[in-house]
Structures are given as C-alpha cells and as structure tokens.
TITORKE-189920 format. One record per residue: z, y, x of N, C-alpha, C in turn; residue in three letters. Coordinates in steps of 0.1 Angstrom, whole numbers, plus 5000, padded with zeros to 4 digits. Each point is the difference from the previous one (the first is absolute). Layout:
// TITORKE-189920
ZYXZYXZYXALA;...
END
This chain:
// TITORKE-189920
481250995100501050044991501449945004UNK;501350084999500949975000501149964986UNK;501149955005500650024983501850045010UNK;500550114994501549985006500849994993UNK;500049845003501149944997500649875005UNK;501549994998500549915007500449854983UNK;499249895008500149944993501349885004UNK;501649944990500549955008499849904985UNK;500749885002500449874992501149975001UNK;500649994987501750005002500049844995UNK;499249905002500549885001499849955017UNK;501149914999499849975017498449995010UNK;500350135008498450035006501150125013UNK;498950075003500450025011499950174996UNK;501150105001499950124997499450125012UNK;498950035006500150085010499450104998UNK;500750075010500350184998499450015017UNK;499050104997499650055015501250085008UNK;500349975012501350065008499350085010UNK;500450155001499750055006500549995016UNK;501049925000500349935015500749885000UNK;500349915009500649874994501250044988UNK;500049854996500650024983501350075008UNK;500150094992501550075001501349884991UNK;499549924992501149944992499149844993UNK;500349905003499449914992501049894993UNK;499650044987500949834994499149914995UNK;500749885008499549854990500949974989UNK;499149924990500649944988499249954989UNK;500750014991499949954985498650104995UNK;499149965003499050034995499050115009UNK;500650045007499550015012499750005010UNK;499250005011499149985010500450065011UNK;499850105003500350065003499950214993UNK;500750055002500150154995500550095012UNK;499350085001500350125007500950164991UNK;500950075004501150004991499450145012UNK;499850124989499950105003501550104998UNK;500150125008501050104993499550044987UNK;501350034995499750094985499150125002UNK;499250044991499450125004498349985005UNK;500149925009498850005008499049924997UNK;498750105005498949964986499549825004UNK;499849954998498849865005499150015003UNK;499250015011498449994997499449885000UNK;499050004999499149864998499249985018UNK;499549954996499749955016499150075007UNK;499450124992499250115005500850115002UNK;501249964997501250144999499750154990UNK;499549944990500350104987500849934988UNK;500650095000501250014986499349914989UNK;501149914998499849884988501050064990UNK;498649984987500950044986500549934992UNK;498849875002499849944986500749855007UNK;500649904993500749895001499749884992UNK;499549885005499549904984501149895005UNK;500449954987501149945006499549854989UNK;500149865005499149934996501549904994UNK;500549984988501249954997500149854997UNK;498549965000499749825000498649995004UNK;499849865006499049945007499349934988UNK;500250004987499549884989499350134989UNK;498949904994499150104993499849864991UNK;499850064983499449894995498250074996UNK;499450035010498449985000499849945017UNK;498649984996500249955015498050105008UNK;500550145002498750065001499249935010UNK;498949975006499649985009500250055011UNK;500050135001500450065014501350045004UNK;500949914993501650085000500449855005UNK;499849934990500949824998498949934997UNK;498849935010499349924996500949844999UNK;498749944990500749864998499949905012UNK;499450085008499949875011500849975013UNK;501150214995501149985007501249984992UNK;499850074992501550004988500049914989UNK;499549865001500149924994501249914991UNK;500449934994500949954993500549975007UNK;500649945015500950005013500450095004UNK;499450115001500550145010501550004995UNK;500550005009501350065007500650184996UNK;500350034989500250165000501250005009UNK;500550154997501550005006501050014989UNK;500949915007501349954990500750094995UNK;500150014989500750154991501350035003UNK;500749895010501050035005500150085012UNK;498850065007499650035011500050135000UNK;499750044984498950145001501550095003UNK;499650125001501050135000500449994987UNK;501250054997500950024986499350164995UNK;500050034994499550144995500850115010UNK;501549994998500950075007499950005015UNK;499149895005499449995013498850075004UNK;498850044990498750064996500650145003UNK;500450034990500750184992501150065017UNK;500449915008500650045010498850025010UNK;499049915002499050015008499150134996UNK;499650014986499050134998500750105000UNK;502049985003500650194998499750015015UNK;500349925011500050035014498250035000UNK;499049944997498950075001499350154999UNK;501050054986499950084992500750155007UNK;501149885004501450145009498450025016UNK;499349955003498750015011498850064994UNK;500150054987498250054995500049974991UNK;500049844998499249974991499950044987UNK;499150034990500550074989499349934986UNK;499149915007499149914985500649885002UNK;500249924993500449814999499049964989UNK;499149915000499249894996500749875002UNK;500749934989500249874998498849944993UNK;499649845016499149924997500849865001UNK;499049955003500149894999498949905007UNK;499649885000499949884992500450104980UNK;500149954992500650064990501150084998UNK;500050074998501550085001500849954984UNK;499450024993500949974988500349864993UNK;499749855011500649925001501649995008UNK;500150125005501450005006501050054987UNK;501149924996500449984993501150184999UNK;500450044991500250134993499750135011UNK;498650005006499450095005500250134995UNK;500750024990500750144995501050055006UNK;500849915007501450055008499650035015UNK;498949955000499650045014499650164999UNK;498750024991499950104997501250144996UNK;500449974994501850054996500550075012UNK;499949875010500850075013499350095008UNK;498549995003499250085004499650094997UNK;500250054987500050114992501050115000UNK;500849975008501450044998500150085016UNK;498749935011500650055012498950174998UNK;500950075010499550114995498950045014UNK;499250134998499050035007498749934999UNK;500749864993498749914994499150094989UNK;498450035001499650034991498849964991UNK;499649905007499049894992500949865002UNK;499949904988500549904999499249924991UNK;498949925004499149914993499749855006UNK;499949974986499649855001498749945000UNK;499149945011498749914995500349824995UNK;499349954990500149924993498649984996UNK;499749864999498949954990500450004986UNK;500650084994500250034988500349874990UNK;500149895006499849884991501850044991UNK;500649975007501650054995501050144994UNK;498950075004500550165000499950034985UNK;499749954989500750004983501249965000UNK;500849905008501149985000501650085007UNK;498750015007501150125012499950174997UNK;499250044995499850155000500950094996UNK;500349974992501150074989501650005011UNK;499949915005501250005011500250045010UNK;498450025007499950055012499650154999UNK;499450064992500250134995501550074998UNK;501149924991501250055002500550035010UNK;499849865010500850015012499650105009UNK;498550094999499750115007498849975009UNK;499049915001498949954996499150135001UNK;499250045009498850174994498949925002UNK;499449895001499049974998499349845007UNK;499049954992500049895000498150035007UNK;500149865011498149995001500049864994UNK;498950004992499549884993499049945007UNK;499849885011499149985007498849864993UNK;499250104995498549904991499649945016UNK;500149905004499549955008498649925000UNK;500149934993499249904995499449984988UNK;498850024993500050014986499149825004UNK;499949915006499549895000500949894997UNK;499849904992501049885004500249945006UNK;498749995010500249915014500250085010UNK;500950114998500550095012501550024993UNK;500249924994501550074994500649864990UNK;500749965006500449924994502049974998UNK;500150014985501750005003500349875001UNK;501450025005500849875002501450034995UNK;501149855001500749994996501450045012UNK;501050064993500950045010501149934996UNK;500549965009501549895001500650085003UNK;
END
C-alpha cells in the first residue's frame, strides 16, 4: 500500500521536494533546510513521480499526551529538548508555504502536530489557509483533549473538518503532561 502524500513540518526540519533534475532553485534559512522551489504551475511528484495532493503540515513538535508509539517516555521525558517557539514558522510563513504547494496540486492540507491546538491562536492560521484558493479540503487531526475550547473558532475561520485520534483507551499507554 501506498499513501500520496507529501508530508512537510514547518518547525525547523528539513523541507524536501523530489527534483526532477538538480534543484533548479534552493534557499537556506529561517526554518528551513533546505527547499526546492518549483515554477508556478508545475505539478510535484513524489518520489515515484505521481501527482501529490494531499499536504500535512505539522505546526509544533509538543503534545500534552505522551502515546507510546508517537512520544515514549523513555525518549520524551521531562529533559527533552522541543523546538524553541521562536524557531517555528510564523503562520504567514506556513500559509505562504501551503499557497506555493497548492499553486503545484496540492489540494488537501491536514494540520498536525505533536498537538496542534497547543499552538497558540491556531485560528489565524487556519483563517489564512482558508482563504487560499483551489484549496478544497482543509482539516485538522487532534487528540481532542483541547478541541471544546477551540472549535467554535476554528470552524469560523473555515475549518471543514476535524480527525479525533482515540489512540489509547489505556492509562499506561497514554499519559498527559504538563506544558510550559
């Protein structure tokens, strides 16, 4: 089984785009890695060279559960090191990355995470993504722990759907923690 899709993380990580011949264009910087910088128009493929639709775009590295198979405690313990909130992409940094995706195919966006709705007014991110056009799915996955708080906002901002991921119905597979 395959899945097509291009998965990128807009906290400092590395953004790569299969190049059909050496990179035509690469920038270093503020958050990322490297990027391969397609023309307008032109579709992406994935590394099998079929048309990528779908886009997950991961807006923080911090979760307050800690699943076993995602964040165990024996790596993500009370020391771990996240990435510094000064680091991550600005929204207006995200919403420029998924229009140039989007100006290439892409037509679904999934905001994840680590948690996505500990990223502080994750409505304006939404907002802006909602707004780019030829976009026609725009959803969010969440462990639902927070999403009473946020819903009503993120539906305004243009929000079509939310995955609630039941991961763990154990306590010793799921444990929350405290977010600084």
């Amino acid at each position: 089984m395959y899945v097509k899709k291009l998965s990128i993380q807009v906290f400092p990580c590395a953004v790569h785009l299969p190049s059909p011949s050496p990179s035509p264009c690469l920038k270093e910087g503020r958050g990322f890695n490297r990027v391969v910088c397609y023309h307008r128009g032109m579709i992406v493929p994935d590394q099998l060279n079929r048309r990528m639709h779908d886009l997950r775009v991961s807006v923080t590295d911090r979760c307050n559960f800690r699943c076993t198979y995602c964040m165990p405690k024996e790596i993500f313990g009370p020391n771990y090191q996240f990435v510094a909130r000064q680091d991550l992409l600005t929204y207006e940094e995200c919403a420029r990355l998924v229009g140039i995706f989007v100006d290439h195919g892409v037509r679904k966006v999934r905001i994840t995470g680590g948690e996505p709705l500990l990223r502080r007014d994750l409505h304006r991110l939404v907002s802006k993504l909602a707004a780019i056009g030829d976009l026609t799915d725009l959803t969010l996955t969440t462990n639902g722990l927070l999403l009473g708080q946020h819903a009503r906002d993120l539906k305004e901002a243009g929000l079509q759907r939310v995955t609630v991921s039941l991961d763990s119905g154990d306590d010793n597979d799921l444990w929350p923690k405290e977010i600084s």
